[in-house]
C-alpha positions, 0 to 999 in steps of 0.5 A: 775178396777175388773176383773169382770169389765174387763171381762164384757168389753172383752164381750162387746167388741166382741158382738159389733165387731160382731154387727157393722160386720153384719151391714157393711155386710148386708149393702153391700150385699144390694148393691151387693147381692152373687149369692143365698143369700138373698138380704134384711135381718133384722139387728135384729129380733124384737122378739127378746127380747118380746120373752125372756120376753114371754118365762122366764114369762111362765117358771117362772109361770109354775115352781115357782108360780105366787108371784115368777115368778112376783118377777124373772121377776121384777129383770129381766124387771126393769134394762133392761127396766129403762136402755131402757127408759134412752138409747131413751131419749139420742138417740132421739136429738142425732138423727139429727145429726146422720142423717146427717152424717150417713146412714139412715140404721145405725140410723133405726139399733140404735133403734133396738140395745136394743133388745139385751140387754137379754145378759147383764142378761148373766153370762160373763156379770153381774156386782158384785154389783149396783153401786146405790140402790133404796129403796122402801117399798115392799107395794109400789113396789107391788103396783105399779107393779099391776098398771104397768102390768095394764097398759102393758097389756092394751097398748100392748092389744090395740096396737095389737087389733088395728093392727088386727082391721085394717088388718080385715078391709083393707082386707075384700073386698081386690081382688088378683091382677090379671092385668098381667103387675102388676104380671110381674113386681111384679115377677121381683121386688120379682126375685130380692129381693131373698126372698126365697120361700115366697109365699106374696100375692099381692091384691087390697083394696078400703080401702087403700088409700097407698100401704102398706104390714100387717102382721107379719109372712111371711105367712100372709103377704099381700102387698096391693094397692089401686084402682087406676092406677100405671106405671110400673116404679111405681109399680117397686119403690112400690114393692121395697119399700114393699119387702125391708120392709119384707124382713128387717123384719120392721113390727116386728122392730114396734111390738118390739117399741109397746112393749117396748113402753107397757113396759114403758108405764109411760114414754111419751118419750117412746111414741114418741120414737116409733113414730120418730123410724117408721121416720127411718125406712122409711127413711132406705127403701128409702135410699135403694130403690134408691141405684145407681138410676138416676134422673128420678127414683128418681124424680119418687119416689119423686112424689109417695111420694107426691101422697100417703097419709098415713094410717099406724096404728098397725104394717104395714109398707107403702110408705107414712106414716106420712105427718109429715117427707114427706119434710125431705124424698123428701129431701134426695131422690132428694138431697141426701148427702153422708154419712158414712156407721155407723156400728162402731156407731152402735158397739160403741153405743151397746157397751156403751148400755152394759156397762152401764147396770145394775148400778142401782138396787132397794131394796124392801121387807125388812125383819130382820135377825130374819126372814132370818137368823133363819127363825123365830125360833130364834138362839138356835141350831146356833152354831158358829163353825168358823169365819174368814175374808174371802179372807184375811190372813188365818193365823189371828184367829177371836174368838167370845167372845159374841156370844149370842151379835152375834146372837143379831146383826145379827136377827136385821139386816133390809135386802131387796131384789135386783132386777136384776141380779148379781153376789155379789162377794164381793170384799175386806174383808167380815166376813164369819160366819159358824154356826152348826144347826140343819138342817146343815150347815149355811154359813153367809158372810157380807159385807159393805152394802150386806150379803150373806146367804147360807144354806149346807142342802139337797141341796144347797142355797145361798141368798144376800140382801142389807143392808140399814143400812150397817155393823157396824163393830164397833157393830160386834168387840164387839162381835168377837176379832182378836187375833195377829198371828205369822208366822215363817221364816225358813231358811236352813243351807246353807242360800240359802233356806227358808220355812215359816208357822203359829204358833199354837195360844195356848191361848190368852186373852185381857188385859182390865182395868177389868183385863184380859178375856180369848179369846182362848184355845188350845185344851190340846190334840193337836199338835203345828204346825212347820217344822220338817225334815229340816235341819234348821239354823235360824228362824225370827218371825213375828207378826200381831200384834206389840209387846208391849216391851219385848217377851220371847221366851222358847226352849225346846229340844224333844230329852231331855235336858234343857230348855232355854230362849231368850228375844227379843224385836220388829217386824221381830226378827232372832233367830238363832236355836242350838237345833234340834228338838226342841218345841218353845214357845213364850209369850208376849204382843200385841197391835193391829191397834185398841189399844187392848193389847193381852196377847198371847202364841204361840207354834210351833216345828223346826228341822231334826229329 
């Protein structure tokens, strides 16, 4: 497991330890509220997540243009949303038994959760790379992007048109209520729900056949009773049940179901997701209209229900709403079973929620390496000025010996765009490429399926793409040979202290049946590498590649005096130092992994001068 993995982990670790400590606080301040606080507080706003949506659109629109913002917001909206769809399709027949053993609270809570989910796009908790990738033609994808955002604005148009429509007709001849016992008893149940300063308005409409509260922002928020006679023990239950429902804010928890419901409009599981979400969350206020009741109120509340007939449209919330669920809710009122408080479920299941995002990915909008490498303007001015395994040994030289083949490969790469958000720390060895161009510095990092660009201009860029087709290795050793290595093992006199280093690679060449070619060449100006100022005693050589038989090693003392020659044979070969200092030069044949046989000469220097 990465690190990355686990760092994810830790993170979602502590945003569900944080999620299922709200829930168990706020269900026990419902029950015993302090002295000041609020009694009834909305788990999860339901503005939340429409609200990061809103606010990333309009500031990608404003800042990058319409094609761009609709690409940020498709890597943005595709994983979250797919992974939504996925999470209601295994909550709803899990719902059963959830509420059988688990409070009605906790399960109305498991259908909020997604709306976290915008800290899955988070830097502590984005993932490497997806585990599996999409393919799409990025004709099709544009496409069917049009006809979604189509088919989102139309719903979520509709949703909310239809809420406005019925709000404007419940409250056209709607009167304030001005019965004194009605007010006394609202003013109690308000007292007690410790709502702050919200000035609600409570009216009586002809056109309501249920009580029912309409409106999303406090201010707007109407509590309504139809036109006929109520108990005060009954208007004490009615208000209860609609303050309950304001103050958990219920009628944002619908409008976040809507829209997630516009989002995956496609998915008829979304629809009745929202409809069975609207049961729980009935069944979450009845629950705690009747903490601590007795009998009599509860067969009180059981009858209310029978009375009341439903008319809920849009986002309002009411004391009967669905005929549907009536017979399960007049169950638990007069026969209810004890059960868990659920906020470990409620961690557990965000906590899996966040795990499992963002594994899968979709690829689209192909281009050539032609078109993203060069920019349509062809490899001349690319100079390949380095090439090495990045996050491999530093000490192993890679050399291209076909650049012209290099450039080839790389303009014939097909590469395509991933929506989400990720990280693409690549993980094991990646081939990390610096050209020299005319406008700076461009840095080429590929590996297995991604290829990582980054251009040092006038600022900073970096881009990662998939590669459908993979990297074919066998293609780019073609064009980039690894040359053997040697390090060097130096040990003191006093045998208790060692230091080691790479030798300099002074020339290497490949011995093929064509005869030998030339890889690499030491500058004439330069300095062998090596370890002068130490006492040294003995040295054991290294090599990455196996030596093929015999290898000479040729000492030269600096301060003059004749040459010598050692011959040793095989891997990790001590060689006892008599001259000091002194320039060693060894030569040999080497064969890699792959069977290549090198001809190699390295240099480096040892001694106390």
């Amino acid at each position: 497991m990465s690190g990355e993995v686990l760092f994810r982990g830790f993170s979602a670790l502590m945003f569900s330890a944080v999620m299922a400590a709200v829930v168990f606080m706020r269900d026990k301040n419902e029950r015993f509220p302090e002295d000041g606080a609020r009694r009834y507080v909305s788990y999860i706003s339901g503005a939340l997540l429409p609200g990061v949506v809103a606010a990333l659109g309009a500031a990608a629109l404003l800042k990058f243009g319409t094609r761009a913002a609709a690409q940020m917001m498709l890597d943005f909206c595709f994983g979250v949303f797919l992974h939504i769809c996925g999470y209601y399709l295994l909550l709803m027949p899990a719902l059963p038994v959830l509420r059988r053993h688990f409070s009605a609270r906790s399960c109305a809570m498991l259908w909020m959760i997604p709306n976290y989910l915008y800290v899955t796009q988070m830097d502590c908790m984005v993932l490497s790379q997806p585990r599996w990738v999409i393919e799409a033609p990025s004709a099709l994808v544009w496409g069917l992007l049009y006809v979604w955002l189509a088919g989102f604005v139309a719903v979520l148009s509709w949703k909310i048109g239809s809420h406005l429509v019925f709000r404007a007709r419940i409250l056209r001849h709607a009167v304030p209520v001005s019965e004194q016992t009605a007010l006394c008893v609202w003013r109690q149940e308000v007292e007690a729900a410790r709502l702050g300063r919200a000035k609600l308005q409570l009216v009586y409409s002809p056109d309501v056949r249920t009580p029912l509260s309409v409106g999303l922002f406090r201010r707007s928020v109407r509590v309504v009773l139809p036109k006929r006679r109520y108990a005060p023990e009954e208007l004490a239950l009615i208000f209860r049940h609609e303050l309950i429902h304001i103050g958990r804010e219920d009628a944002w928890s619908k409008f976040f179901l809507v829209f997630c419901t516009a989002m995956c409009w496609w998915n008829p599981f979304m629809w009745a997701a929202a409809k069975r979400s609207a049961e729980d969350l009935e069944l979450s206020c009845d629950e705690t209209v009747l903490l601590d009741a007795g009998g009599e109120e509860k067969r009180r509340y059981a009858e209310l229900l029978l009375k009341t007939a439903g008319d809920e449209r849009g986002f309002t919330t009411c004391l009967s709403a669905c005929a549907r669920t009536l017979r399960y809710r007049l169950k638990n009122v007069m026969q209810p079973a004890e059960k868990r408080s659920g906020a470990l479920v409620v961690g557990l299941a965000f906590f899996l929620l966040c795990m499992s995002c963002g594994y899968t990915a979709l690829a689209y909008g192909e281009e050539t390496g032609a078109e993203r490498i060069y920019r349509s303007q062809g490899p001349e001015g690319h100079a390949l000025s380095s090439v090495r395994w990045e996050g491999g040994p530093y000490d192993v030289l890679l050399v291209c010996t076909d650049e012209d083949g290099l450039h080839r490969y790389l303009s014939c790469l097909r590469m395509e765009h991933v929506a989400g958000n990720y990280s693409f720390d690549q993980e094991g060895r990646c081939l990390q490429m610096i050209f020299d161009t005319p406008d700076g510095v461009q840095v080429i990092t590929l590996s297995g399926r991604y290829i990582e660009l980054a251009w040092l201009y006038e600022k900073y860029e970096k881009e990662t793409y998939y590669l459908p087709d993979g990297t074919d290795w066998g293609a780019l050793r073609e064009c980039i040979a690894e040359c053997p290595a040697l390090s060097v093992r130096v040990t003191g006199e006093d045998d208790g202290y060692g230091e080691e280093f790479s030798a300099s690679l002074w020339e290497a060449s490949l011995v093929g049946e064509s005869g030998a070619r030339v890889l690499y060449e030491m500058p004439g100006g330069a300095t062998p590498s090596g370890l002068l100022g130490y006492p040294a005693a003995a040295m054991t050589l290294c090599f990455s590649a196996a030596p093929e038989g015999e290898y000479e090693v040729e000492v030269v003392p600096l301060n003059g005096g004749k040459s010598r020659m050692a011959v040793l044979e095989g891997q990790a070969q001590t060689l006892q130092i008599r001259e000091a200092p002194a320039r060693y030069i060894v030569r040999g044949r080497f064969r890699d992994g792959n069977g290549a046989l090198y001809r190699a000469e390295f240099r480096f220097e040892i001694g106390d001068l």
